[in-house]
Every structure is written in structure tokens, then in C-alpha cells.
N, C-alpha and C positions, 0 to 999 in steps of 0.2 A: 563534443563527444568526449564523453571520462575515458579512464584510461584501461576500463575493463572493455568500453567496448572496440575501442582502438585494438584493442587487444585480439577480442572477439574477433573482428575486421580481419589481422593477419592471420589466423589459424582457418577459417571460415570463408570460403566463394560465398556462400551459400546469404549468409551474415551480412559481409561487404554489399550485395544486391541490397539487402533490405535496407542499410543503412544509407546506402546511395539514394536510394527510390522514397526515406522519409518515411517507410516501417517500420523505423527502432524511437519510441518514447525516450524523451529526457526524462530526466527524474522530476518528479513532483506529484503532489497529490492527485490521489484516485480517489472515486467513491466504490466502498466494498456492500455489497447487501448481503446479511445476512437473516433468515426467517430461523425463528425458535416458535415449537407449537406453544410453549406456554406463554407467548406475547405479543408473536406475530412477525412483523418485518420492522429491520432494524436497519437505516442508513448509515454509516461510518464513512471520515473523510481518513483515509491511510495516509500519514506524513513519516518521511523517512531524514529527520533531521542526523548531518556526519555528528561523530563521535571525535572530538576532539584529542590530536594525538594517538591516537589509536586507527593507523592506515584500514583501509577498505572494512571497517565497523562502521554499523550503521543498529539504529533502533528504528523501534515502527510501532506508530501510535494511533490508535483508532478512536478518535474524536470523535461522537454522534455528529453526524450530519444537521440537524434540526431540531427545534425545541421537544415535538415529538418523538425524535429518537430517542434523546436524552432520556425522558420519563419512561420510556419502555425499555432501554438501558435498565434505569434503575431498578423498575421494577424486577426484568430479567435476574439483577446482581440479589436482590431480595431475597427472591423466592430461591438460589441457589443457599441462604446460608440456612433458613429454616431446616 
């Protein structure tokens, strides 16, 4: 458990339950979906690698999930610069 959600824990009953019962996720990659109409559905894997030096900063990068997403990615990034 990081120390935000220890944290969580002692302000929160409510918190403490889920974290006791194994309702609170560690960190690590999700998959985000996102639909755009001009390309359709787009899988993303969200990774939250720490910021080095710099306490409780974090970034968040949204990798295509699939060789599929990638190319409807791109397309997506295309047709925004036209």
C-alpha cells in the first residue's frame, strides 16, 4: 500500500474497508478505450511511471494497446493536423 493510500486509510472508515476487503487497485497499467467518430475505437494501455526526485509526481502515457490501435492512433493524429 503507497503512502497516499495509508494515508487515505487513516482519514477514511469508509477507505480502510475497501482497502482491507482488496477494493483498492495497486498501481499499474489499465486499458483506457476511447471511440473518436472519425476512426472509431481506440485501445490505450495507461502507464503511470514515478518522476524521479520529484515526491508524489507521476506522468501518464497512453500507449495503443494493439497494432490496430496504433494505425487508428495515427490516423486519428493525421486527420487533427489537416
Amino acid at each position: 500500500m503507497g503512502v497516499a493510500d495509508r494515508a487515505a486509510v487513516a482519514l477514511s472508515v469508509d477507505f480502510a474497508r475497501l482497502a482491507e476487503a482488496g477494493g483498492v487497485s495497486p498501481p499499474g497499467n489499465r486499458m483506457k478505450v476511447i471511440q473518436r467518430a472519425s476512426v472509431g475505437e481506440i485501445r490505450l494501455v495507461s502507464t503511470s511511471p514515478a518522476v524521479g526526485g520529484v515526491p508524489e509526481t507521476r506522468i501518464v502515457v497512453y500507449p495503443p494497446a494493439d497494432e490496430e490501435s496504433r494505425k487508428l492512433t495515427e490516423a486519428f493524429a493525421a486527420s487533427m493536423i489537416r
